[in-house]
C-alpha positions as CSV (number, residue, x, y, z in Angstrom):
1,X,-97.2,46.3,28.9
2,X,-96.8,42.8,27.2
3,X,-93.5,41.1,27.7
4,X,-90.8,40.5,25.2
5,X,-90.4,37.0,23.7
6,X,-87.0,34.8,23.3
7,X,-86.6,33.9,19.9
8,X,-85.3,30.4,19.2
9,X,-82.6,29.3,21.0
10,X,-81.1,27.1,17.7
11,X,-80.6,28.1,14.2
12,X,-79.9,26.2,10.9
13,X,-77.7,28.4,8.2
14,X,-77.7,27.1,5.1
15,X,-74.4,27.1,3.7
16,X,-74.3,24.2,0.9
17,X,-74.6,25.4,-2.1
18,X,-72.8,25.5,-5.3
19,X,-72.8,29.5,-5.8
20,X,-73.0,29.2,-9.4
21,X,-74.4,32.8,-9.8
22,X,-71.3,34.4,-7.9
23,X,-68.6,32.8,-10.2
24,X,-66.2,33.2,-11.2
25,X,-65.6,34.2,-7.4
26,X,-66.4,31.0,-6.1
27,X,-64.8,28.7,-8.9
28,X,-62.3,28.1,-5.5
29,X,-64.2,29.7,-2.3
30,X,-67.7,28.7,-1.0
31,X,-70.2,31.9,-1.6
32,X,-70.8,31.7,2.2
33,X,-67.0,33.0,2.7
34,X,-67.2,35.8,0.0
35,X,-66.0,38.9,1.8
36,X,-68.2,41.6,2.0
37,X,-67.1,45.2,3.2
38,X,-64.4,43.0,5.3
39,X,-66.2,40.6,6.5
40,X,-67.5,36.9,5.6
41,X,-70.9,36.6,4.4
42,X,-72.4,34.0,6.5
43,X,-71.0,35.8,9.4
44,X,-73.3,38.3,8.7
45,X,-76.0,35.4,9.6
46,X,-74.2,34.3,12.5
47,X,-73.6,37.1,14.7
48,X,-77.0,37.9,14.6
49,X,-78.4,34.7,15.5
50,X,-75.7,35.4,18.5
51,X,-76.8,39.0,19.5
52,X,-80.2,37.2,19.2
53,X,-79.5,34.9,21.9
54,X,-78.9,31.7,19.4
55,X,-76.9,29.2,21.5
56,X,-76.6,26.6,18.6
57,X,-76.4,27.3,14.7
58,X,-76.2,23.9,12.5
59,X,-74.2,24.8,9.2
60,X,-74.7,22.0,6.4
61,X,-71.6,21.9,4.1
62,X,-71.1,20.4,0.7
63,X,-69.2,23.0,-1.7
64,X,-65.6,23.4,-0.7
65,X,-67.0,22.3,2.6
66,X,-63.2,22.4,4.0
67,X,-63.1,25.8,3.8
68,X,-66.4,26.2,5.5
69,X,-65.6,23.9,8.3
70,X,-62.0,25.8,9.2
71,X,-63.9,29.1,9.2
72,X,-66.7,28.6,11.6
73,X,-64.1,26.4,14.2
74,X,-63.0,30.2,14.7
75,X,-66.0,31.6,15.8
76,X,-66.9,31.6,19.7
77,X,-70.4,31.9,19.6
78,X,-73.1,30.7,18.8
79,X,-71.7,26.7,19.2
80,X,-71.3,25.5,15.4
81,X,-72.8,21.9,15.3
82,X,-71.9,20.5,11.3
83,X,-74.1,19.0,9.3
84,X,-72.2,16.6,6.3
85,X,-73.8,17.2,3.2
86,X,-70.4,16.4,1.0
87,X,-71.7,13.0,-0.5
88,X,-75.3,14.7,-1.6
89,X,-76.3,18.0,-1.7
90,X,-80.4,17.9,-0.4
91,X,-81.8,21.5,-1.0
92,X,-82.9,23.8,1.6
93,X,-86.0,21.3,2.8
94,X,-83.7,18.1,2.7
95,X,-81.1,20.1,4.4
96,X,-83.7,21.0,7.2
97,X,-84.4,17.5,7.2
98,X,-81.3,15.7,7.7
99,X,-80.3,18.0,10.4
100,X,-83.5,17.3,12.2
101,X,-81.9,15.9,15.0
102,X,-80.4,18.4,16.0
103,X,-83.3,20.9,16.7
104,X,-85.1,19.1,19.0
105,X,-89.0,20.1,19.1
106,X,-89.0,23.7,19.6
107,X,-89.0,25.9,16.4
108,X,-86.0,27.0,15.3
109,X,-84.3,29.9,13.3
110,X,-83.4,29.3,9.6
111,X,-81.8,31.5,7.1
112,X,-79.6,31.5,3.9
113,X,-76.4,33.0,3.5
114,X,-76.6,35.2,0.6
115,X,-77.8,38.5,2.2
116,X,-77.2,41.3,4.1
117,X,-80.1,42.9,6.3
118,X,-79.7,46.2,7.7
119,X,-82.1,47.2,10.5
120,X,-83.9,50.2,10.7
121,X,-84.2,52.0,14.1
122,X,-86.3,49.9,16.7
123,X,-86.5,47.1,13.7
124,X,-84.0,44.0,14.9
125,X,-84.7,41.2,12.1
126,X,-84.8,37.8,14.4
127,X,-86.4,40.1,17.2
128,X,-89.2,40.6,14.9
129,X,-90.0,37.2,14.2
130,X,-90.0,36.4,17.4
131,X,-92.2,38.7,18.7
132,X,-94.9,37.7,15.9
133,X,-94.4,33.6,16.6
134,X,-97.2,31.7,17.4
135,X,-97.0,27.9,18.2
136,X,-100.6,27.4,18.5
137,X,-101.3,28.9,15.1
138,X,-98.1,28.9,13.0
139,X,-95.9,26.0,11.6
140,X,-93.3,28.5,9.4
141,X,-93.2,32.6,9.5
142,X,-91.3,34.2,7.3
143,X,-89.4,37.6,7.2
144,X,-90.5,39.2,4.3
145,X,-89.5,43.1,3.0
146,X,-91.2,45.2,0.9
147,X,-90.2,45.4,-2.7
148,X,-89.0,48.6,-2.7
149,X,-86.5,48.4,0.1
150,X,-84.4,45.5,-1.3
151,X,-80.9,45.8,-3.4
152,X,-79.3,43.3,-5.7
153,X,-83.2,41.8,-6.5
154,X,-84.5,42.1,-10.1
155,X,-87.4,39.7,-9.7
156,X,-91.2,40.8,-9.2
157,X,-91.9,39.7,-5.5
158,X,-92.3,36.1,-3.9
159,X,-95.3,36.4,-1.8
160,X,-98.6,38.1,-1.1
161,X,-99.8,39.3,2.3
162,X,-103.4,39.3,4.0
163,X,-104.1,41.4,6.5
164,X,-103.8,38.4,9.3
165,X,-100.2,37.9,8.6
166,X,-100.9,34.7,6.1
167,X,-99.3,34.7,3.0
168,X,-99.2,32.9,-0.2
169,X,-97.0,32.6,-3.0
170,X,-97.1,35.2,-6.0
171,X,-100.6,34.5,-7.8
172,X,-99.8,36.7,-10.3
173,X,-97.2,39.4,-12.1
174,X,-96.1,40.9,-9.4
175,X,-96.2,40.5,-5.4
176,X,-95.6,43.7,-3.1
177,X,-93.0,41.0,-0.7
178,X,-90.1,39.5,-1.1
179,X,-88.4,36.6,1.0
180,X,-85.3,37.7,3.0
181,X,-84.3,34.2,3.5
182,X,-85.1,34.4,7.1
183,X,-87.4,32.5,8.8
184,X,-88.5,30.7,11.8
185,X,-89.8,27.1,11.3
186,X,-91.5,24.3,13.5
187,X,-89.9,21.2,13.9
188,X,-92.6,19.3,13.4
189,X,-93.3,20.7,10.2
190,X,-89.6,19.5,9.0
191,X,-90.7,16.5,10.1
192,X,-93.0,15.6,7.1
193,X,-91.0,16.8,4.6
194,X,-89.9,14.0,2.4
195,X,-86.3,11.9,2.5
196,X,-84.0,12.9,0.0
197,X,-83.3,16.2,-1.6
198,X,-86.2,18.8,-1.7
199,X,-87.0,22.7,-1.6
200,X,-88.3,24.4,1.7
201,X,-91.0,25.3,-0.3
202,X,-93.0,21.6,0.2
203,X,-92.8,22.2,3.6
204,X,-94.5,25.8,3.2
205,X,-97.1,24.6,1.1
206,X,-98.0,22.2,3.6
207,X,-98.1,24.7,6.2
208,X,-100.3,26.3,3.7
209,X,-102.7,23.9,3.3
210,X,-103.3,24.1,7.0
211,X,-103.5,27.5,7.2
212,X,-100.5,27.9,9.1
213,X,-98.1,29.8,6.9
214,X,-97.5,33.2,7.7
215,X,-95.0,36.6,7.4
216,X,-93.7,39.3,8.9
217,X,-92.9,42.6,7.6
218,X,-89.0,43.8,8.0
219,X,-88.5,47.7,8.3
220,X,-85.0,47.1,7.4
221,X,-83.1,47.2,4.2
222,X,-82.4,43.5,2.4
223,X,-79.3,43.3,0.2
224,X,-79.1,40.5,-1.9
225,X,-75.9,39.3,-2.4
226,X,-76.4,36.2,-5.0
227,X,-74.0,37.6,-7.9
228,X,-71.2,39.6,-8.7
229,X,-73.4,42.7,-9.4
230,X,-75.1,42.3,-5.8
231,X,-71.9,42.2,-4.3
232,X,-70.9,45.5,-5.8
233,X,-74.4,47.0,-4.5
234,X,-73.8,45.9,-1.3
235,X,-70.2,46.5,-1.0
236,X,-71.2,50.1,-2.3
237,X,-73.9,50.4,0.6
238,X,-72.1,49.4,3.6
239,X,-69.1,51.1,2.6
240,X,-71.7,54.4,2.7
241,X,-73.2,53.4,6.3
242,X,-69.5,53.2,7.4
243,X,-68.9,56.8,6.3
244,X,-72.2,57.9,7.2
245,X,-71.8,56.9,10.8
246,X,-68.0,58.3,11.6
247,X,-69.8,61.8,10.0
């Protein structure tokens, strides 16, 4: 029987942004606070990097970063470490990158705030990127879910999948996956992104160039929850689970 893996011990959410899409909900409240079915959405994020056994989540702030602050300082677990992004916002890559320190060399959880997973039976998301890590062969592996089982998503798929688990970003209409925002990511792959503001994505082509850029397939159920019309969806699904499960 082969033994279950730990998952990272230390996670990045990324929790900057403007929200521009969600407004005019967020014309005075970061999207990362928006309630959804009673609860916050990045806390969606962070208790399951806690269930998962995340010790440490870095949080970068910039938006109403106030607000973000005063809500994490309530959360026991994981340990909420800040990173400062109020006097530039840097993207998702130069977000990564200024928070560096903190992650010391062992890869590391990552995830954006705007969705909701829900697991399928025997499916936990973090659990299965960890048990499909691979430091010898991977520098970033990303969660991905099938088209069909995402909400609040009108696009046409970000990435296609080989049957080794590589991947490589839509080549042409239409791509059967789509990104969760979850992903576990190598230090040392952070550490040659450039300084200054840039998307994750320069870092995953250069994992890509070295054949070292890979996915894993979620059984679960993605809600996106990037606009007011995906928060209805969502709100409208997990208000049905709720029901469903006190049947």
């Amino acid at each position: 029987m082969s033994q279950k893996k730990h998952g990272p011990h230390t996670a990045m959410v990324l929790a900057a942004g403007l929200g521009t899409r969600m407004r005019p909900l967020t014309d005075d409240k970061p999207k990362p606070l928006i309630p959804v079915a009673g609860k916050a959405l990045m806390d969606y994020a962070l208790d399951r990097f806690a269930d998962a056994g995340v010790k440490r989540a870095v949080v970068n702030v910039h938006y109403l970063a106030d607000q973000v602050e005063a809500h994490v300082a309530t959360r026991s677990a994981p340990e909420i470490v800040i990173s400062d992004e109020r006097d530039l916002l840097l993207e998702t890559g130069g977000g990564l990158k200024k928070a560096r320190a903190q992650f010391g060399d062992d890869p590391v959880f990552c995830t954006n705030t705007d969705a909701i997973m829900i697991d399928g039976e025997g499916d936990d998301a973090c659990a299965a990127l960890s048990q499909c890590w691979d430091d010898a062969t991977m520098d970033a592996l990303l969660l991905l879910v099938p088209l069909e089982r995402t909400s609040g998503y009108d696009g046409c798929g970000d990435f296609d999948r080989s049957d080794n688990g590589q991947i490589a970003l839509r080549a042409g209409e239409t791509a059967p996956y789509v990104f969760t925002g979850l992903q576990i990511i190598a230090p040392s792959l952070i550490d040659e992104g450039p300084d200054g503001p840039f998307s994750t994505r320069v870092l995953w082509d250069k994992a890509a160039a070295q054949g070292r850029l890979y996915g894993a397939v979620y059984g679960g159920d993605w809600l996106h929850v990037g606009d007011p019309q995906g928060l209805e969806d969502a709100q409208a699904r997990l208000s049905n689970a709720a029901l469903a499960g006190r049947s």
